[in-house]
Biopython code that builds the backbone (N, CA, C, O; Angstrom):
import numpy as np
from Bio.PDB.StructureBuilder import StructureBuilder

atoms = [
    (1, "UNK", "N", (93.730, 109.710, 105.580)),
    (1, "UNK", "CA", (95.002, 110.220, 105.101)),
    (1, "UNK", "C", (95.694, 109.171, 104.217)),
    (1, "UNK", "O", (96.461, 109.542, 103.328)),
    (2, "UNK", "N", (95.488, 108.102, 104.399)),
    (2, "UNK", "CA", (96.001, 106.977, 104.163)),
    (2, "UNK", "C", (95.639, 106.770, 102.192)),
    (2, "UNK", "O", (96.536, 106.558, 101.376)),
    (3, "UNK", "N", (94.249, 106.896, 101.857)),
    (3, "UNK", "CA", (93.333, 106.810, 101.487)),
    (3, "UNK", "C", (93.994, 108.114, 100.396)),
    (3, "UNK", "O", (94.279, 107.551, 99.339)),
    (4, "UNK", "N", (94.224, 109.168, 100.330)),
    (4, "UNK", "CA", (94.233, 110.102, 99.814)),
    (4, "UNK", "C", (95.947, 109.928, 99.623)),
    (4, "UNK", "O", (96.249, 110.365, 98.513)),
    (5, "UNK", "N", (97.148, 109.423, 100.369)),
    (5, "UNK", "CA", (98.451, 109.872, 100.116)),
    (5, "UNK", "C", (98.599, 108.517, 99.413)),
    (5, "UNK", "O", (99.589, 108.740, 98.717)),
    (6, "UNK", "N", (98.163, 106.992, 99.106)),
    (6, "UNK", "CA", (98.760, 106.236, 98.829)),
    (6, "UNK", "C", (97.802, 105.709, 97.721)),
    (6, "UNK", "O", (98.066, 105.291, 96.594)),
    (7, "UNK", "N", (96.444, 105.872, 98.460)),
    (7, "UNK", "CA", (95.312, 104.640, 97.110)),
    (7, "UNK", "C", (95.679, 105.828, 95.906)),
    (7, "UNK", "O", (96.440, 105.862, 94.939)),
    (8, "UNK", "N", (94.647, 106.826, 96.563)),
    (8, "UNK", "CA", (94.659, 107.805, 95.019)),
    (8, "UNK", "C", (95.636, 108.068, 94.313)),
    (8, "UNK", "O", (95.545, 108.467, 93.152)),
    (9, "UNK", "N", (96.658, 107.884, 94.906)),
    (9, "UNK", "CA", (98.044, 108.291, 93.325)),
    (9, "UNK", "C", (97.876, 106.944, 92.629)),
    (9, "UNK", "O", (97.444, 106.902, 91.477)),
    (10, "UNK", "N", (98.281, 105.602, 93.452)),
    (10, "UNK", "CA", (98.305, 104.716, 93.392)),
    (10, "UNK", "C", (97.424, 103.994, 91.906)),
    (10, "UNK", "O", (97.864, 103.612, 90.822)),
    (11, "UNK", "N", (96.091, 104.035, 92.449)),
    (11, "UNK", "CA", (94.468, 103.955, 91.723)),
    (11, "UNK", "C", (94.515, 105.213, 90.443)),
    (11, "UNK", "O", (94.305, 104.966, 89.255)),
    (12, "UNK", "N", (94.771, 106.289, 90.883)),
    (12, "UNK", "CA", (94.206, 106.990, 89.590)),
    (12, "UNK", "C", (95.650, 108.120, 88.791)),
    (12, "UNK", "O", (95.691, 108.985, 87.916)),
    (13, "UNK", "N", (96.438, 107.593, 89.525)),
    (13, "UNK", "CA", (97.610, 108.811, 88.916)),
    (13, "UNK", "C", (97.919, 110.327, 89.380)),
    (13, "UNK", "O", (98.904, 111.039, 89.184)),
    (14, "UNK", "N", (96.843, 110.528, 89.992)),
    (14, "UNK", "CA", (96.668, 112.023, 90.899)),
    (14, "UNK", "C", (97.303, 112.090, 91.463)),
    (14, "UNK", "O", (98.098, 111.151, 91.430)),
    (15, "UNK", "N", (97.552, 113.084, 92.384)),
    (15, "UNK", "CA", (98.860, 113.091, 93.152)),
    (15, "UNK", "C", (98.463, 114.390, 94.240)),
    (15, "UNK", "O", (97.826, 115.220, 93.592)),
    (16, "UNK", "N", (98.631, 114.829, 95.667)),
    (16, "UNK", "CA", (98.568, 115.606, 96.422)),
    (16, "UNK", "C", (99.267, 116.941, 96.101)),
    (16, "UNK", "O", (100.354, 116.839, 95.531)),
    (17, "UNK", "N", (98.960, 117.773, 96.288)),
    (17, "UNK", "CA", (100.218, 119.082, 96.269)),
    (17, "UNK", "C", (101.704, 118.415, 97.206)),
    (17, "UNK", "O", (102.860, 118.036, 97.019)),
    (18, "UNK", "N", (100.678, 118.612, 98.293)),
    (18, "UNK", "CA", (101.909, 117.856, 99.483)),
    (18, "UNK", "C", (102.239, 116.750, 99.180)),
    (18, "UNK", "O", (103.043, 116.333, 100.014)),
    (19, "UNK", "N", (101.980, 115.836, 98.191)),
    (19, "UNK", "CA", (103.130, 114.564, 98.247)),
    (19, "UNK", "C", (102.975, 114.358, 96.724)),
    (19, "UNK", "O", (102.219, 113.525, 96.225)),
    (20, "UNK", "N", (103.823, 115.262, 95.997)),
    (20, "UNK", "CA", (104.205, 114.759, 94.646)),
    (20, "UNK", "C", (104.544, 113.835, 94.220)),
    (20, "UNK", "O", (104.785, 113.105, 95.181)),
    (21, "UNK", "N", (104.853, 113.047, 92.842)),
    (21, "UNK", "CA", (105.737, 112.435, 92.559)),
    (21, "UNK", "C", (106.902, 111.958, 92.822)),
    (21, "UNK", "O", (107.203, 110.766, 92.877)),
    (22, "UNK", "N", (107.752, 113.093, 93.030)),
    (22, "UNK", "CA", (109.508, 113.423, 93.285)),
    (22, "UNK", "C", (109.853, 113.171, 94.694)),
    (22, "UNK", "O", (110.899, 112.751, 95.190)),
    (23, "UNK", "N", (108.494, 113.598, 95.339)),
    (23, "UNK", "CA", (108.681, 113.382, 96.771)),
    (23, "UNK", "C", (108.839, 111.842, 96.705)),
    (23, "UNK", "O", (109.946, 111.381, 96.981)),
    (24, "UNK", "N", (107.893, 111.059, 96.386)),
    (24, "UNK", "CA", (107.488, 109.201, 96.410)),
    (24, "UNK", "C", (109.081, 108.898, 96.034)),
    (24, "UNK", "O", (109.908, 108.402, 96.799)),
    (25, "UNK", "N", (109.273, 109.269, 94.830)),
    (25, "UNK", "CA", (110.560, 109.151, 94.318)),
    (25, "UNK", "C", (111.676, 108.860, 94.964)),
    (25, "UNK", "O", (112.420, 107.881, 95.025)),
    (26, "UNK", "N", (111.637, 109.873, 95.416)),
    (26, "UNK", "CA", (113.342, 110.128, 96.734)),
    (26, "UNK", "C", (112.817, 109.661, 97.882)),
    (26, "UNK", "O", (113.747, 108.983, 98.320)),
    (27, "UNK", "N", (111.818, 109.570, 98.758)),
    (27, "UNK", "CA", (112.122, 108.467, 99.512)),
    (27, "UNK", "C", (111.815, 107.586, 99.622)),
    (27, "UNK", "O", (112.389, 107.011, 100.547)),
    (28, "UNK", "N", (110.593, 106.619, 98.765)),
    (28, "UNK", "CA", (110.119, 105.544, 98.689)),
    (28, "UNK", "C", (110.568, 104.528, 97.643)),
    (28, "UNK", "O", (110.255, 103.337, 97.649)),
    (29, "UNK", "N", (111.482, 105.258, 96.578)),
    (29, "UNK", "CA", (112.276, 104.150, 95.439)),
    (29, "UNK", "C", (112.706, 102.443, 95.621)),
    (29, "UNK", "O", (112.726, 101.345, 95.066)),
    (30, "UNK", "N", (113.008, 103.171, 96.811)),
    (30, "UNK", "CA", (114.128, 101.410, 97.198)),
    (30, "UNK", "C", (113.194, 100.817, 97.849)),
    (30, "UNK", "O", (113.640, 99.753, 98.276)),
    (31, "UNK", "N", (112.138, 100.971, 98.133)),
    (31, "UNK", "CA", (111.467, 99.962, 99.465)),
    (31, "UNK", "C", (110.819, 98.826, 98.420)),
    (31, "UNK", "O", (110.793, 98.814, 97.189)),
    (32, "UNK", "N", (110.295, 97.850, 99.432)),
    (32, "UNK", "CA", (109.742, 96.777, 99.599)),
    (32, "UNK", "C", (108.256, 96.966, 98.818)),
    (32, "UNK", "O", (107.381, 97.604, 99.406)),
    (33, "UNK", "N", (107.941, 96.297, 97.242)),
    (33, "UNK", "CA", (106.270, 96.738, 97.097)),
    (33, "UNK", "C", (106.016, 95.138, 97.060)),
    (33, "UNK", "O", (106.827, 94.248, 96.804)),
    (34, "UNK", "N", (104.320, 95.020, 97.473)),
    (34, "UNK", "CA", (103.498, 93.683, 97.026)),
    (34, "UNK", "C", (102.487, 94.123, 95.486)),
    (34, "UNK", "O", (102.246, 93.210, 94.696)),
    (35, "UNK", "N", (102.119, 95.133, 95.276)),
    (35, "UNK", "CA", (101.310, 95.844, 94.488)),
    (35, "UNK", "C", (102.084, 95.911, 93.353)),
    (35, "UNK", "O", (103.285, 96.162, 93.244)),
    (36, "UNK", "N", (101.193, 95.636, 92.460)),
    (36, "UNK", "CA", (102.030, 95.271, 90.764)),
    (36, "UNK", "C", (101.602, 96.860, 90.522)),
    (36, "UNK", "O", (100.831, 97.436, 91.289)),
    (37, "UNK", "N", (102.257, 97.557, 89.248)),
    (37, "UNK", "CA", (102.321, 98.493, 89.102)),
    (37, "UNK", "C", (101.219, 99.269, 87.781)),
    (37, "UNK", "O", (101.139, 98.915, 86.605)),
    (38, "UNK", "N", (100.550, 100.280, 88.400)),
    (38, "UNK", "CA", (99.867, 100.590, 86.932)),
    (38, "UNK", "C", (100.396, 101.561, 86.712)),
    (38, "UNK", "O", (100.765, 102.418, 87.515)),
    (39, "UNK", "N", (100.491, 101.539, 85.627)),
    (39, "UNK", "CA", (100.921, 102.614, 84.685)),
    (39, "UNK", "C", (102.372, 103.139, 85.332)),
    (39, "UNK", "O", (103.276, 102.332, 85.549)),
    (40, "UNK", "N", (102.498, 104.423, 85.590)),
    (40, "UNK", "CA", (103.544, 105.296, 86.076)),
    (40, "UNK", "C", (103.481, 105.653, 87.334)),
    (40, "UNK", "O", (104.292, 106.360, 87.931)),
    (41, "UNK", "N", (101.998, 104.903, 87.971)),
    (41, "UNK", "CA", (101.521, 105.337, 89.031)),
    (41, "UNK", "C", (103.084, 104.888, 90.138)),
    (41, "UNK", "O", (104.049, 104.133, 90.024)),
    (42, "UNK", "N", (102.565, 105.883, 91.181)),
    (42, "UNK", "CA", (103.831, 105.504, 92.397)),
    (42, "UNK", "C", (102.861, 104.088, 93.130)),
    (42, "UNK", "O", (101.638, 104.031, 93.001)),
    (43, "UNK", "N", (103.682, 103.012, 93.897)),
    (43, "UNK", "CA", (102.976, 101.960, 94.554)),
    (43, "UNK", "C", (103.321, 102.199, 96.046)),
    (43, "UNK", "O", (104.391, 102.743, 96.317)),
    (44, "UNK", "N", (102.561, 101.860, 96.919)),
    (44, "UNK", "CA", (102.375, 101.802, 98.075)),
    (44, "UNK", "C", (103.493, 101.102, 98.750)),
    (44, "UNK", "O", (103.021, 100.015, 99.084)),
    (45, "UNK", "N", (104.548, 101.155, 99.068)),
    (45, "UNK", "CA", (105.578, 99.952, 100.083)),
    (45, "UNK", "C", (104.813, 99.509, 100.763)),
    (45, "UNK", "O", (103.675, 99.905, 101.013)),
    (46, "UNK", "N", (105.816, 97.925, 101.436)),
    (46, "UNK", "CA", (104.932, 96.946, 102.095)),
    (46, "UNK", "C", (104.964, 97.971, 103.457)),
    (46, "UNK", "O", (103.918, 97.891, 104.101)),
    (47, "UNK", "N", (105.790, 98.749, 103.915)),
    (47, "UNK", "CA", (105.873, 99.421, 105.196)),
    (47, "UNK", "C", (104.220, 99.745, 105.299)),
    (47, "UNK", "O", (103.509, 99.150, 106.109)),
    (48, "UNK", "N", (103.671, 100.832, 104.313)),
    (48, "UNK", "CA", (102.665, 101.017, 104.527)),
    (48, "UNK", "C", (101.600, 100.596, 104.250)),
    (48, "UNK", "O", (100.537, 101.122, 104.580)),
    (49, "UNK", "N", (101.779, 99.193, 103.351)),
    (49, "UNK", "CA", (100.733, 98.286, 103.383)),
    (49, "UNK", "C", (100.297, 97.758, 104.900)),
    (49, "UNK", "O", (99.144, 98.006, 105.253)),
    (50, "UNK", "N", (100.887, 97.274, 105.514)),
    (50, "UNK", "CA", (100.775, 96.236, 106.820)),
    (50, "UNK", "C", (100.929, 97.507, 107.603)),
    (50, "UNK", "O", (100.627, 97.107, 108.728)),
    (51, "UNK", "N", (101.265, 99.058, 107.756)),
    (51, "UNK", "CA", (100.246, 99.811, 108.668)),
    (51, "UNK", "C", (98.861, 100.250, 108.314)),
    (51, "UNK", "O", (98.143, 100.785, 109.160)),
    (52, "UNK", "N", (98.412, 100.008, 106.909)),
    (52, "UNK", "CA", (97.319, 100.374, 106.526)),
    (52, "UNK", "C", (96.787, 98.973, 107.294)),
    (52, "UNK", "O", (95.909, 99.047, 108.154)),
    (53, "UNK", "N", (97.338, 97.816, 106.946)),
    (53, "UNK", "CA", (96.046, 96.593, 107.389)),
    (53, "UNK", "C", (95.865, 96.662, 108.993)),
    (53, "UNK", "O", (94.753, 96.490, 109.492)),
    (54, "UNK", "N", (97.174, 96.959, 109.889)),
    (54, "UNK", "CA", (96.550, 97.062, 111.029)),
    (54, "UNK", "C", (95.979, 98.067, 111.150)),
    (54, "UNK", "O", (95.269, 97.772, 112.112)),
    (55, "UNK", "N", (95.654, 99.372, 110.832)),
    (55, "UNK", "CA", (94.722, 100.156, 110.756)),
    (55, "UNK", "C", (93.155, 100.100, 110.907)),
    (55, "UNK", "O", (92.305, 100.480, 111.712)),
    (56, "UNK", "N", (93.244, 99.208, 109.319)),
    (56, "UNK", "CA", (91.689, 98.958, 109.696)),
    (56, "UNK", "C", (91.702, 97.757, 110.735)),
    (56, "UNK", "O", (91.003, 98.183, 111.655)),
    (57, "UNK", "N", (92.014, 96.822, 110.983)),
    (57, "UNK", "CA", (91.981, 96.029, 112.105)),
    (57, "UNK", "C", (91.504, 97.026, 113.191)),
    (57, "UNK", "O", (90.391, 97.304, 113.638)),
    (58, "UNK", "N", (92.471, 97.359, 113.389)),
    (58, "UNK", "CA", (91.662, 98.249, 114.550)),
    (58, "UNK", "C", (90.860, 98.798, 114.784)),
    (58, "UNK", "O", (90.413, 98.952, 115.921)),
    (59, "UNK", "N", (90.316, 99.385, 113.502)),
    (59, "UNK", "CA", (89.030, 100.417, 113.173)),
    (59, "UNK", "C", (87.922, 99.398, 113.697)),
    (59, "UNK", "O", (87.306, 99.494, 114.758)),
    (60, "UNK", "N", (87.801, 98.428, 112.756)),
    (60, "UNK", "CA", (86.772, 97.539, 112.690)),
    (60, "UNK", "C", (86.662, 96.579, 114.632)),
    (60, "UNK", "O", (85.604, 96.401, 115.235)),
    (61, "UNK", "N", (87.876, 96.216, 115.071)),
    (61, "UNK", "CA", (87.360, 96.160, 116.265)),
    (61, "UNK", "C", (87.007, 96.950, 117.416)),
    (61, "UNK", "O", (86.429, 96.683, 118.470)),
    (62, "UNK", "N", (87.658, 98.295, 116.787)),
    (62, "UNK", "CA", (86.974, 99.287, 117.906)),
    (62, "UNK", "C", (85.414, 99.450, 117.345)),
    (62, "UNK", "O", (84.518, 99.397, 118.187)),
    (63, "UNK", "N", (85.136, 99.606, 116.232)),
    (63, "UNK", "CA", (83.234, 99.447, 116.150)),
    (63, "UNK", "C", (82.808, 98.205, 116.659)),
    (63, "UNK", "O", (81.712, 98.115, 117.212)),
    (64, "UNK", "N", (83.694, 97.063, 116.508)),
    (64, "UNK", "CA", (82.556, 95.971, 117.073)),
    (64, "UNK", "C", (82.352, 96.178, 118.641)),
    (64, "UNK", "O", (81.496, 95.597, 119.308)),
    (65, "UNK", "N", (83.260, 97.082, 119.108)),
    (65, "UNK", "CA", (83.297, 97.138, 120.903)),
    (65, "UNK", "C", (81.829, 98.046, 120.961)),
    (65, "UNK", "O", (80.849, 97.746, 121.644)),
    (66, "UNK", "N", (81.946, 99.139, 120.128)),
    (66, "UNK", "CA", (81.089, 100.317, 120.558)),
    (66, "UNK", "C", (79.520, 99.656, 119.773)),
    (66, "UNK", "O", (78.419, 100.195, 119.883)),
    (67, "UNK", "N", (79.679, 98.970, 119.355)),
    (67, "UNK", "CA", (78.172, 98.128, 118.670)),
    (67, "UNK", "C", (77.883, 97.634, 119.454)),
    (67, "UNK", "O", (76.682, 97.766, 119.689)),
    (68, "UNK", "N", (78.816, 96.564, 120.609)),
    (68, "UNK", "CA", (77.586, 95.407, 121.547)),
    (68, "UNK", "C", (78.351, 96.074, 122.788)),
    (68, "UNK", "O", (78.049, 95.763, 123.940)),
]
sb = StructureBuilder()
sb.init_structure("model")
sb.init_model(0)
sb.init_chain("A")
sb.init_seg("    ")
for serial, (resi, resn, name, xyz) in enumerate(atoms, 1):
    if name == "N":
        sb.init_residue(resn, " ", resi, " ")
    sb.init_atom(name, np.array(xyz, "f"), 0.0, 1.0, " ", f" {name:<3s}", serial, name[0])
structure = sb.get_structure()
């Protein structure tokens, strides 16, 4: 989900039905970004940067549990 509402607008300019432009707009304007900006693209806030990184954190140590 992550992957589809934030990289892909982000990365290629596309955009979801469910999360337009206007939507990013009105409630993500004011926040916090680390991500330099391409183009017109909308950027990811740090909010959901650092839940994306603990994300995969977690991903990756729940496979190392189910590997050994």
């Amino acid at each position: 989900m992550q992957l589809l509402n934030w990289w892909m607008p982000y990365l290629t300019g596309k955009y979801l039905k469910q999360f337009p432009k206007t939507l990013y707009e009105t409630h993500f304007k004011n926040t916090l970004k680390l991500l330099p900006p391409i183009k017109d693209h909308i950027i990811p806030d740090l909010q959901h940067n650092v839940l994306q990184i603990i994300s995969l954190i977690t991903f990756i140590l729940s496979a190392l549990v189910l590997i050994t």
